[in-house]
VEXVEXSE-625191 format. One record per residue (C-alpha): x, y, z; residue in three letters. Coordinates in steps of 0.5 Angstrom, whole numbers, padded with zeros to 4 digits, always signed. Layout:
N
XYZALA/...
This chain:
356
+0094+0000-0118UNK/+0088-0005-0120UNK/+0089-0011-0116UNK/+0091-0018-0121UNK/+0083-0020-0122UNK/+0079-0018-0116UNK/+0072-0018-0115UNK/+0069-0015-0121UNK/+0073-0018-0126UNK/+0069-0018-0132UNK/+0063-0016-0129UNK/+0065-0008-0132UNK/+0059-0003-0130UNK/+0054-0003-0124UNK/+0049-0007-0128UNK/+0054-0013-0128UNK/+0056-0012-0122UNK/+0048-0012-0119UNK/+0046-0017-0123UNK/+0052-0022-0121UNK/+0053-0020-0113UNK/+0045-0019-0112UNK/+0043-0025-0117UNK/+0047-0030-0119UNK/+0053-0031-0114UNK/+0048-0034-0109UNK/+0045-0038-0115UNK/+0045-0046-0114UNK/+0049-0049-0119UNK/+0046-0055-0125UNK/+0053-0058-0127UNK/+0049-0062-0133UNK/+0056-0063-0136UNK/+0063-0064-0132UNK/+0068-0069-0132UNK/+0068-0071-0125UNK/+0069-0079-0123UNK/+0062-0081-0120UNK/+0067-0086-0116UNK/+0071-0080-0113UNK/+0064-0077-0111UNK/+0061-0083-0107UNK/+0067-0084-0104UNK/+0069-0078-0101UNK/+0077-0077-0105UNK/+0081-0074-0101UNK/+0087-0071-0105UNK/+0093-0071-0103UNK/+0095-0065-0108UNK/+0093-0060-0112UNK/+0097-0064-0120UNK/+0091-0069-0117UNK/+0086-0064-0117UNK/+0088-0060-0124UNK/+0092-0065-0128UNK/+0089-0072-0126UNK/+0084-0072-0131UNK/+0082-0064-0134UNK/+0084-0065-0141UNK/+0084-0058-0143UNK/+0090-0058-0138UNK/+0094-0062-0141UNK/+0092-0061-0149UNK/+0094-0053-0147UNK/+0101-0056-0145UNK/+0102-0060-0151UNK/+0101-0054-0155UNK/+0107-0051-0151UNK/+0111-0056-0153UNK/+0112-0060-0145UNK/+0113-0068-0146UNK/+0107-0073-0144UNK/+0112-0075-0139UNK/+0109-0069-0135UNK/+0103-0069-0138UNK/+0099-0077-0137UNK/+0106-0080-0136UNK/+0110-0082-0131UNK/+0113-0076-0128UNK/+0112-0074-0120UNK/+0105-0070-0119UNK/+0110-0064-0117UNK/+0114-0064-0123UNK/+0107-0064-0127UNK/+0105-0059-0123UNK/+0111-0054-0124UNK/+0110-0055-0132UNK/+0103-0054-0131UNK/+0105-0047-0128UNK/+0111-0045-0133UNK/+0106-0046-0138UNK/+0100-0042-0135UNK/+0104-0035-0136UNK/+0102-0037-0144UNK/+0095-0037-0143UNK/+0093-0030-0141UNK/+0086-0029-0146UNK/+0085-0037-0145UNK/+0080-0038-0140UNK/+0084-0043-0138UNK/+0089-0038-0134UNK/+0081-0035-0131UNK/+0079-0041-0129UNK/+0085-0042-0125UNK/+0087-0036-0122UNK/+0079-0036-0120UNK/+0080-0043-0118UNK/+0086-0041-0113UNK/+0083-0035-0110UNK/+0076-0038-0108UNK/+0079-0045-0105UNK/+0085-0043-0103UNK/+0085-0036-0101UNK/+0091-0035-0106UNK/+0091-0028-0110UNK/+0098-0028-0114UNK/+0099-0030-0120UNK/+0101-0038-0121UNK/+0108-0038-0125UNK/+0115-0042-0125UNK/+0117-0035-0120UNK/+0110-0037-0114UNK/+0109-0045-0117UNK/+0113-0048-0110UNK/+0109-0042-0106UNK/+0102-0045-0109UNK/+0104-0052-0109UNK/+0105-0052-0101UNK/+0100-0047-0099UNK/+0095-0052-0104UNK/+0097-0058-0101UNK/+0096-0055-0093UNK/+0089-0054-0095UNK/+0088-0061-0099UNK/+0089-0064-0092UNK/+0083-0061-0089UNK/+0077-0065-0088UNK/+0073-0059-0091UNK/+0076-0061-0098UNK/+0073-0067-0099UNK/+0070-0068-0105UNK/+0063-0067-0103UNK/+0065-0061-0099UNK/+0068-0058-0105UNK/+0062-0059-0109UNK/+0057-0056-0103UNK/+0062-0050-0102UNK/+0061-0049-0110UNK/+0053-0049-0109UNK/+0052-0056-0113UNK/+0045-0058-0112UNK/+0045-0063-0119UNK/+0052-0066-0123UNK/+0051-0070-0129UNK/+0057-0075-0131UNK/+0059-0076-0137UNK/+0058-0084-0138UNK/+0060-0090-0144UNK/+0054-0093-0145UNK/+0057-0099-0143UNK/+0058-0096-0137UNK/+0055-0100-0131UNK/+0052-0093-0127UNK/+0055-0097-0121UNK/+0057-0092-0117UNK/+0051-0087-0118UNK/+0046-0092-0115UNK/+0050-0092-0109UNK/+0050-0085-0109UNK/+0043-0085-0110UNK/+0042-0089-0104UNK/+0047-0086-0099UNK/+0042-0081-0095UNK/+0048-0077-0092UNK/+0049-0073-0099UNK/+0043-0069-0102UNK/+0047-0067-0109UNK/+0043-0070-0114UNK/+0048-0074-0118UNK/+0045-0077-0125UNK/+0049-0080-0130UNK/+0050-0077-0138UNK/+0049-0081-0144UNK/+0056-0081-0148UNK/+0056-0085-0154UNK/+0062-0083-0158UNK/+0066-0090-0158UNK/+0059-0093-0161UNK/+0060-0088-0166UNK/+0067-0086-0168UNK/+0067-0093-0173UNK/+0074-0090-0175UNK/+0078-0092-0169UNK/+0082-0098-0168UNK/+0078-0101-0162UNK/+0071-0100-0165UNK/+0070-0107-0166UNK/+0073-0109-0159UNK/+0067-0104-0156UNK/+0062-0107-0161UNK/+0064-0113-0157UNK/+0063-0110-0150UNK/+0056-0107-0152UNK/+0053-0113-0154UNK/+0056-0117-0148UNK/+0052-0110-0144UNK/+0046-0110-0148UNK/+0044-0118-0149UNK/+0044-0114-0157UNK/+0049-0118-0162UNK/+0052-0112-0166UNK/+0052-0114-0173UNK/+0049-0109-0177UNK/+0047-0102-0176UNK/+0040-0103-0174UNK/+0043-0108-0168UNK/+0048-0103-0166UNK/+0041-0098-0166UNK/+0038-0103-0162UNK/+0043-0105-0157UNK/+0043-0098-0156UNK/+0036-0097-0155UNK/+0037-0102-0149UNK/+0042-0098-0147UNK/+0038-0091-0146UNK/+0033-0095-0143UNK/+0037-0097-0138UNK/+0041-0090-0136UNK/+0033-0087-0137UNK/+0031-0092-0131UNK/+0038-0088-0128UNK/+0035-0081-0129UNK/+0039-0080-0135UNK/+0036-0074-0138UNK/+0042-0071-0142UNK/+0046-0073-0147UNK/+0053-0070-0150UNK/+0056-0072-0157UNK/+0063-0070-0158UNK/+0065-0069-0165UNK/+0071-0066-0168UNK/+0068-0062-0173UNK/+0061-0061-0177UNK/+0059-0066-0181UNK/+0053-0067-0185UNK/+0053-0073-0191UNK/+0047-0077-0192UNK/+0046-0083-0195UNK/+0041-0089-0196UNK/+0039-0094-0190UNK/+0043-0100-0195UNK/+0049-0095-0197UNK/+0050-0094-0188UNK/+0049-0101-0187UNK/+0055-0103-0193UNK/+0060-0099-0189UNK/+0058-0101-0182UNK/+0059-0109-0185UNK/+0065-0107-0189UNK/+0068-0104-0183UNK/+0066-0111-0178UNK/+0070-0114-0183UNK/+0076-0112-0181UNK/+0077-0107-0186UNK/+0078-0099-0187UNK/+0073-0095-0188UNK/+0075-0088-0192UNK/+0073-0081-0190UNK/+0067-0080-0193UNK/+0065-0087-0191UNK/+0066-0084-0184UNK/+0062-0078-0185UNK/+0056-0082-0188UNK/+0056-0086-0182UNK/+0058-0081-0177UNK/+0052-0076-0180UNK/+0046-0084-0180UNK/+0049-0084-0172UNK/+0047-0077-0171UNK/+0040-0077-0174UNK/+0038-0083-0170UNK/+0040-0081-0163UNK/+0037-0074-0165UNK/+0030-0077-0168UNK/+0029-0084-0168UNK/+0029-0086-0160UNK/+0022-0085-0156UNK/+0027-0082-0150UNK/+0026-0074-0149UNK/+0034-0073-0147UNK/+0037-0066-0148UNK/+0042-0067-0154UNK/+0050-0064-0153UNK/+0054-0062-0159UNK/+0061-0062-0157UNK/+0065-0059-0162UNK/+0071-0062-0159UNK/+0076-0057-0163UNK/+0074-0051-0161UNK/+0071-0053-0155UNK/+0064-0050-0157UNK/+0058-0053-0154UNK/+0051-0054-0157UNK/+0045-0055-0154UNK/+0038-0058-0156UNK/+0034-0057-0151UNK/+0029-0062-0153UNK/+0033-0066-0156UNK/+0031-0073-0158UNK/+0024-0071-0157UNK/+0024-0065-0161UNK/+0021-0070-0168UNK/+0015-0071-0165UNK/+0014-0064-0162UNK/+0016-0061-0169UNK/+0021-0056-0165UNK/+0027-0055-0165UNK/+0030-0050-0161UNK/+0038-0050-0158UNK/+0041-0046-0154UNK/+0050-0045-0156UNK/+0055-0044-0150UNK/+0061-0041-0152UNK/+0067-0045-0149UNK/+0072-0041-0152UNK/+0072-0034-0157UNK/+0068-0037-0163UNK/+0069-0034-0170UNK/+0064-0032-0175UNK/+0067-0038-0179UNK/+0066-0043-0173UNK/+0058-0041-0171UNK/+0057-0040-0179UNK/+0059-0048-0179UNK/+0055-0050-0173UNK/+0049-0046-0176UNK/+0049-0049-0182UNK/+0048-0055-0179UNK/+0044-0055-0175UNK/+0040-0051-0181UNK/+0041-0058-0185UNK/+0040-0062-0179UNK/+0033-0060-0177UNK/+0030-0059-0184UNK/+0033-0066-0185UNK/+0029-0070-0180UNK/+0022-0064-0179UNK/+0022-0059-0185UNK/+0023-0054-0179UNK/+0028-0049-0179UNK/+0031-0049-0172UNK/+0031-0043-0167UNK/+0038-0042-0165UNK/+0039-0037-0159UNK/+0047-0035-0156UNK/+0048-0034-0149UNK/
């Protein structure tokens, strides 16, 4: 019997096989999107357990768990981490054909030597063998990052985000992974939340911008961009739960931003109009050159502008998509429509979109 995803999974025939173990494998890794805490890093965190390591912080994980039903208690809540960690196990055995159930596995097997499966029957097996690893020093953070061949990792960073963190790393000689931050400006775009105004506040107090317009809140964040740049910042990601494109006039976007400061509720097409004015100005109207991300958070699909803010100027557009998950005809049909719509919008150009 084949043994349980051995060293040729996925790769099916010789040539995958060359390309991955002669090419690939020794490959160094520029992470230009992850999730990892900046703090954690400088820091060096050691993790008492492997629910911290999984659970602390990967949405995936836990959207995955509330689709099979586990109460937030063992999700974000309150529970202890080895009760997350059994709820996590019980619901993987429900994820084969979900990268998450690859991920895992390979996770367990490359870092933890682990090759079984992770079920409720092996849970307190793996738990106490993950835990026994974690105590060594070897698996620091940075130490995980090196034995992962990371030579550059970029954040995902607020724009109000101080970037305290990735100076220090900056300056601490002793790590030579080059750890730069990721512009994320979702909380300024998404107009619709209840905190928006609350943000607002904050980004003018960060900034030195009032907000009190649209044209403000594009300023404000100019200034902000400037600052991330002077950080290294180079990359951007936008998430955005579905494809959306509604243009309208300067004056019609600014009404609803005026409505929306004045405590009122906006409609959905508002919204739509809103969401589709912030787009075009973090993709066209900013001198900066930062790669622009496209995160279809639903479906977990990443758009990539190569040269993102810049591509006006250079009168290019080019893309590369990175499929997170198994895309349907539909969901790539949408994503490319928009970008069609998106680039002849700000250029006349038709965009160059390429599939890896």
């Amino acid at each position: 019997m084949k043994p349980f995803m051995d060293k040729n999974f996925l790769l099916s025939n010789e040539t995958a096989q060359k390309l991955y173990f002669d090419y690939a494998a020794t490959t160094p890794v520029l992470d230009y999107h992850c999730h990892i805490n900046p703090q954690e890093i400088y820091e060096d965190r050691q993790f008492e357990n492997i629910t911290q390591v999984w659970l602390g912080g990967d949405h995936y994980k836990w959207r995955f768990m509330r689709s099979c039903g586990v109460d937030e208690y063992y999700i974000t809540g309150e529970a202890p981490d080895k009760e997350k960690f059994f709820k996590w196990a019980e619901c993987l055995g429900k994820a084969i054909g979900n990268p998450l159930f690859h991920w895992s596995h390979l996770e367990l097997q490359k870092y933890f030597g682990y090759n079984g499966v992770l079920n409720k029957k092996t849970a307190e097996e793996v738990w106490n063998l993950c835990n026994a690893k974690l105590a060594d020093p070897s698996m620091s953070v940075r130490n995980i990052i090196k034995q992962s061949n990371v030579t550059l990792i970029c954040t995902t960073d607020d724009p109000v985000d101080s970037l305290e963190w990735h100076k220090k790393i900056a300056e601490d000689n002793s790590f030579d992974v080059q750890v730069l931050p990721a512009w994320r400006p979702d909380k300024a775009m998404n107009i619709e939340k209840p905190t928006y105004l609350d943000y607002l506040a904050t980004l003018s107090d960060v900034s030195g911008i009032k907000v009190d317009s649209f044209a403000s809140l594009c300023e404000a964040l100019k200034n902000r961009m400037d600052f991330f740049a002077s950080m290294g910042c180079s990359v951007s990601d936008h998430g955005l739960e579905y494809v959306m494109y509604a243009p309208a006039s300067a004056e019609t976007v600014e009404s609803i931003f005026a409505k929306r400061l004045g405590g009122a509720s906006i409609t959905k097409e508002e919204e739509i109009i809103f969401k589709t004015a912030f787009m075009v100005f973090v993709g066209t109207d900013c001198n900066l050159a930062f790669s622009n991300e496209l995160h279809h958070l639903v479906s977990g699909h990443m758009l990539f502008l190569s040269n993102g803010l810049d591509f006006r100027r250079e009168n290019s557009f080019s893309g590369c998509i990175h499929l997170c998950s198994v895309v349907s005809h539909v969901h790539f049909a949408s994503i490319f429509i928009f970008c069609l719509s998106f680039s002849i919008a700000v250029q006349g150009g038709v965009p160059n979109v390429s599939l890896v």
